[in-house]
N, C-alpha and C positions, 0 to 999 in steps of 0.2 A: 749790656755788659758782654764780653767777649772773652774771658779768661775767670773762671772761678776758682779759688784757692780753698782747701780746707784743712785748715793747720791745726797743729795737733797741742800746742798751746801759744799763748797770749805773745813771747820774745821768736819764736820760729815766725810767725804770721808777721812781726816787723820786718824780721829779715827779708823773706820774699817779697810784701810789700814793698821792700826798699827795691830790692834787682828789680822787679815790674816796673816800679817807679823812673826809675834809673836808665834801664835798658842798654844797649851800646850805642857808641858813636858810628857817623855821624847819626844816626836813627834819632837815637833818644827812647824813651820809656814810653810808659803807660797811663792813663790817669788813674790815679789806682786810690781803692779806702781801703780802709782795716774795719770789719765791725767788730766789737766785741762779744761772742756769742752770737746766734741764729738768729738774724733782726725779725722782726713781724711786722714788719713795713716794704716798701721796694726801695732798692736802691737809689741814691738821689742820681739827676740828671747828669750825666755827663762820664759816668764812671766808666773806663774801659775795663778795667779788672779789679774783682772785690776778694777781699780778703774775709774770710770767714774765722776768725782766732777759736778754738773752744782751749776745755781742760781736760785734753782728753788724755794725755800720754802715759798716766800713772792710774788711771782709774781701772775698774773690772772691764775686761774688752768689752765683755756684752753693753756696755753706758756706751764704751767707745764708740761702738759702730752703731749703734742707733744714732748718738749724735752727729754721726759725722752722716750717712744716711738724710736724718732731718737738713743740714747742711747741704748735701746735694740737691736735694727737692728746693730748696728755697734756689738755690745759685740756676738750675737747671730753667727755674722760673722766671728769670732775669734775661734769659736767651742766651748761657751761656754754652760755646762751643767744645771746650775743651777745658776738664778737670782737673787740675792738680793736688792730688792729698802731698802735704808738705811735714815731711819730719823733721827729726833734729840729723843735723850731718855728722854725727858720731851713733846715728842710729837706733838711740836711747829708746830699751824695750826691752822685756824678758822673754824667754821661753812659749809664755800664753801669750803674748802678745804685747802691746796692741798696734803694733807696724802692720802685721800679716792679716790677724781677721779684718781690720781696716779696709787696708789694702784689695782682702778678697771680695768684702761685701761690695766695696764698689765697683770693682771688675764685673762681676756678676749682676749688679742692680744697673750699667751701661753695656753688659753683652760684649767685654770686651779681653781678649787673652792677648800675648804678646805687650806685657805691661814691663815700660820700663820701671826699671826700681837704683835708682841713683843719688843717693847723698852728697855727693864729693861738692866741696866747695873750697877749690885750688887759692882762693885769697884768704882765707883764714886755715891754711893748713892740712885741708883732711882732699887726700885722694882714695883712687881705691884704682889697686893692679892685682890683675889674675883674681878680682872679686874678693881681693880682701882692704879695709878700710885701717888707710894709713893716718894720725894725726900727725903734724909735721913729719918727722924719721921714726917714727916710730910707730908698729903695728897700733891699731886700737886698745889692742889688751894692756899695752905697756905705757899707755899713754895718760896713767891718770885716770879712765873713765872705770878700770876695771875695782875702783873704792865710790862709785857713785853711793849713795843713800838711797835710791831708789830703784836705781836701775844701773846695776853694774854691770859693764859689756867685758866680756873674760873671753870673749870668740870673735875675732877680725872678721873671720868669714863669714861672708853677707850670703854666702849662697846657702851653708848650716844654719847660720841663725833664722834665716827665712822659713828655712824649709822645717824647725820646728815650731813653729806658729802659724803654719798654712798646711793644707792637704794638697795644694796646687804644686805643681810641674817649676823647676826653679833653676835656670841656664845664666849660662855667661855670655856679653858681648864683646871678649878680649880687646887689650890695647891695640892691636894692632888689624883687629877689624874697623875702631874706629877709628884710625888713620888712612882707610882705604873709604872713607866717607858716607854719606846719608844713606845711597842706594846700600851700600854693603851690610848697613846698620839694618835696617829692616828687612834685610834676605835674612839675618842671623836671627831675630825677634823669632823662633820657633817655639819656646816653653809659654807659661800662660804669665812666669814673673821669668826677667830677663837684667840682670846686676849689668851696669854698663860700666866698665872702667874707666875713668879719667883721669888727670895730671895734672890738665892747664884748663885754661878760660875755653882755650880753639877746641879741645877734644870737647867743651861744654857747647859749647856754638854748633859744631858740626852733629851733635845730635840733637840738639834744638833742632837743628834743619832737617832732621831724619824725622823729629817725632809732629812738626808743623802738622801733621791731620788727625796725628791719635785725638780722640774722644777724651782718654784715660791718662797718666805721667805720676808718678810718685817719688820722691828722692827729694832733699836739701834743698836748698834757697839757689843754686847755683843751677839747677836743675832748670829753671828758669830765665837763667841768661839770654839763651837766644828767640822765646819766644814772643817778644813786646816786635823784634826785631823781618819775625816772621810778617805779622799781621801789618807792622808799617808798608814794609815792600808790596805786600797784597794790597794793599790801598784799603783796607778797613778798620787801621788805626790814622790818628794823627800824627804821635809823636810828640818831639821836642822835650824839653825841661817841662819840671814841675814847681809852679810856684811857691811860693814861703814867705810868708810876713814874718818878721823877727820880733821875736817876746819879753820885754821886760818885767821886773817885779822879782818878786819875793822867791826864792830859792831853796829845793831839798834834795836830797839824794838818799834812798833806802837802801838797803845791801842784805837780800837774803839767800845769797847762793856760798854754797863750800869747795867753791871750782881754786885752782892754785890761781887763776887769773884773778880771777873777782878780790882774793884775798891781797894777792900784789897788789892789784889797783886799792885796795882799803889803806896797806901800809901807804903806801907811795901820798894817796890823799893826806893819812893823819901826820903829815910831815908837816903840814902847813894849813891844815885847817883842823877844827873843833869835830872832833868825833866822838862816839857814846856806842861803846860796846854793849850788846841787849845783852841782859845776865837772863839766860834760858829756864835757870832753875826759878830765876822770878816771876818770869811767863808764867809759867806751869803752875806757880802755888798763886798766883796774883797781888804780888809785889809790882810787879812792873807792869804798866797796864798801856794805850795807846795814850794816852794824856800827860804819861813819863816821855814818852819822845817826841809827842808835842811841844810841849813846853824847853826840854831838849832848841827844838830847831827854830823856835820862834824867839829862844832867849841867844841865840850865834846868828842872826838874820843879816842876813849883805856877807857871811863870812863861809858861804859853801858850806853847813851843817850835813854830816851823814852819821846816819846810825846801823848799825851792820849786827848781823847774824851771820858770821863766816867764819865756823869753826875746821878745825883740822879732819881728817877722817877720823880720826883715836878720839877727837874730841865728840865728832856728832855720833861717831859707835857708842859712847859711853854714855851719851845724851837719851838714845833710841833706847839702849840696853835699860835705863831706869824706868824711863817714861813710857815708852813705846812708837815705834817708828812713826805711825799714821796721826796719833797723839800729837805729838809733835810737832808734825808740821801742819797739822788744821790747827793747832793755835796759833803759829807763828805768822802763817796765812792769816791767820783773821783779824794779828797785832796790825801786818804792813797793810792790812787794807782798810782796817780803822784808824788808821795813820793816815792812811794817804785821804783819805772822805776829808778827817778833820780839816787834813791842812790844805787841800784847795778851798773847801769850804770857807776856811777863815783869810784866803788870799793870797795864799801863796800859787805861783804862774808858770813855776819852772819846776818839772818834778823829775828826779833820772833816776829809774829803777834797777836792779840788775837781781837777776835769777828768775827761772824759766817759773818755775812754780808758784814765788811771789809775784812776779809783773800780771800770771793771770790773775788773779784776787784784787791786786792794785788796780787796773784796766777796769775791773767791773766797778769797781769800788768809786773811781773819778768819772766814769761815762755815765753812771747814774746820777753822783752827786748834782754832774756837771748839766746833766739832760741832752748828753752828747751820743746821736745815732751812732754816726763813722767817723772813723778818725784819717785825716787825710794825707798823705806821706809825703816828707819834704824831706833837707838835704840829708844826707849819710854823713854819721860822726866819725864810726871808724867802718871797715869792711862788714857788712850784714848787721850794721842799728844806724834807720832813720831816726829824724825826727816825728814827733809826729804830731798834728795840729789838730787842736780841741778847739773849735769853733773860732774865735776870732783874738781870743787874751789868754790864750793857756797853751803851754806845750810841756810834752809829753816823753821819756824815751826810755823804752825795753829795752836792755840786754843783757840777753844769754851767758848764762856764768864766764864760760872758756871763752867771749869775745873782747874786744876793747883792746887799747894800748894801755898803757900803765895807767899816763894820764886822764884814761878816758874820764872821770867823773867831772874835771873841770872844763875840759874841752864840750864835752856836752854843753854843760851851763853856758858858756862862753858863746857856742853854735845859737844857741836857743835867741840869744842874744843879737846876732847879726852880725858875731866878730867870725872871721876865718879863722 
């Protein structure tokens, strides 16, 4: 293995997984798996970059960075050259963490400063100029994430929010150092965290080619772009596409994210297929249990069933405010992942997840069911969500609340399928 990821949950680790996979033209990607959590096995043969998924983003840092820690020990095992800890490209973190302590323990457990720290992922909207993190035109703050449930970003500035979650030294590598190119890029690398600003794909590529020998790299899925691109020209990848056998059968779609996206794509769905609003006060008192949206999706089968927990901000405020925030969502997590066991269990092939914090529960929930090691990455549905292949007759797809086109929920199923 030649590239280790260690993502900080279950929908980020697709996304990268997907750019690895993917790579640019003419190059081509990487052979690349997702594991679900720290496998205790090696790697299967042939993988050029692995994906390590945990749950770590919302947890106490101290879990954080032990797990991700464990993470490197295992990938470091594998012969891996160069680390990537992979967040979300909106940065999702608070104050304590857990981007920074992350971030610092493995700088320090690889002996290494001058660490890029770059999020921006120009195809899905989010840049970052003068070191602060734009979602489309709009600052960070203003963009929607600042009503997160968990982690709400109220400061663009990557170079403040960094700097209160680490003791370490925290610099900029302005736009317009990285238009003067690779060499220029690592003269500027002086603090021990280093925000790189970007725009486009090219400013993503041309510090791929500046960071081709760091040990260390941290930032977005995008962050990535140029390095499958690196190791082909070095002649110690292969390259090309990644293959995909197309999945028929039985069909679901879960929806546990509060993102405006995820909620469009809900509406946009329930225009033409059978949907089933989860009543959250039922969760909680056990009215509604994982065998209510089983039966749900087993009784609309061939007709694209989705069931969603995708309330407003006023709504999940008022949800948190009764129940309690962490309440909350470890029940609603442990509904979509006794959901999801049942229903491959019982045969269904086609499963499309969406929300960062449900897909990881989902994820462990099917790779155990399924007695699936890794998961292996086929084609891209929309910008940053592969598919992704569970052994030979099941497929799989993560994603991240704020990703997807409207349609994505069908277009998945469709892809899984073998249709364009």
């Amino acid at each position: 293995m030649l590239i280790g990821v260690i993502a900080d949950d279950f929908t980020g680790g697709s996304d990268i997984a997907n750019t690895l996979a993917k790579g640019t033209a003419p190059e081509g990607g990487l052979r690349t798996a997702q594991f679900p959590g720290v496998p205790n096995h090696p790697a299967p043969d042939g993988v050029e970059a692995g994906v390590v998924s945990l749950k770590s983003r919302s947890c106490p840092a101290e879990d954080a960075v032990a797990q991700s820690l464990q993470a490197l020990d295992w990938l470091l095992a594998q012969g891996c050259g160069q680390i990537v800890f992979k967040y979300c490209s909106t940065f999702d973190s608070t104050d304590d963490g857990n981007i920074g302590p992350v971030a610092e323990a493995l700088a320090a457990a690889l002996d290494q400063t001058g660490v890029a720290v770059c999020p921006a992922f120009p195809a899905t909207g989010r840049t970052i100029y003068q070191g602060h993190l734009f979602v489309q035109d709009r600052l960070l703050s203003e963009s929607g994430m600042q009503n997160h449930p968990l982690t709400p970003m109220t400061d663009p500035d990557l170079r403040r929010v960094l700097s209160r979650q680490t003791r370490a030294s925290v610099g900029l590598v302005p736009l317009d150092v990285i238009a003067r190119g690779p060499e220029a890029i690592r003269a500027a690398m002086t603090e021990d965290f280093c925000v790189m600003d970007a725009v486009s794909d090219d400013d993503l590529l041309t510090i791929g080619t500046a960071l081709a020998d760091r040990p260390l790299i941290t930032g977005g899925s995008g962050i990535a772009l140029g390095l499958p691109r690196n190791l082909i020209r070095a002649g110690r990848a292969q390259g090309g596409a990644t293959p995909f056998a197309p999945v028929a059968g039985p069909e679901a779609i879960l929806a546990g994210s509060c993102s405006g996206a995820t909620r469009g794509q809900v509406d946009h769905h329930a225009q033409s297929h059978p949907t089933l609003a989860i009543d959250v006060p039922g969760v909680m008192e056990g009215s509604v249990t994982a065998e209510t949206l089983v039966s749900f999706i087993h009784a609309n089968a061939g007709l694209a069933p989705l069931a969603y927990s995708s309330g407003s901000p006023q709504e999940v405020a008022a949800l948190q405010s009764r129940y309690g925030r962490d309440v909350v969502a470890a029940r609603l997590d442990a509904l979509f992942a006794e959901t999801a066991r049942r229903l491959v269990t019982s045969g269904v092939t086609r499963l499309v997840v969406a929300g960062g914090e449900t897909s990881g529960a989902v994820a462990q929930a099917v790779t155990q069911a399924l007695n699936i090691d890794a998961m292996r990455i086929g084609p891209e549905i929309d910008p940053g969500v592969p598919i992704l292949s569970l052994g030979d007759s099941a497929a799989l797809a993560l994603k991240s609340g704020n990703f997807g086109a409207r349609d994505f929920f069908a277009k998945a199923l469709n892809m899984m399928e073998g249709a364009a």
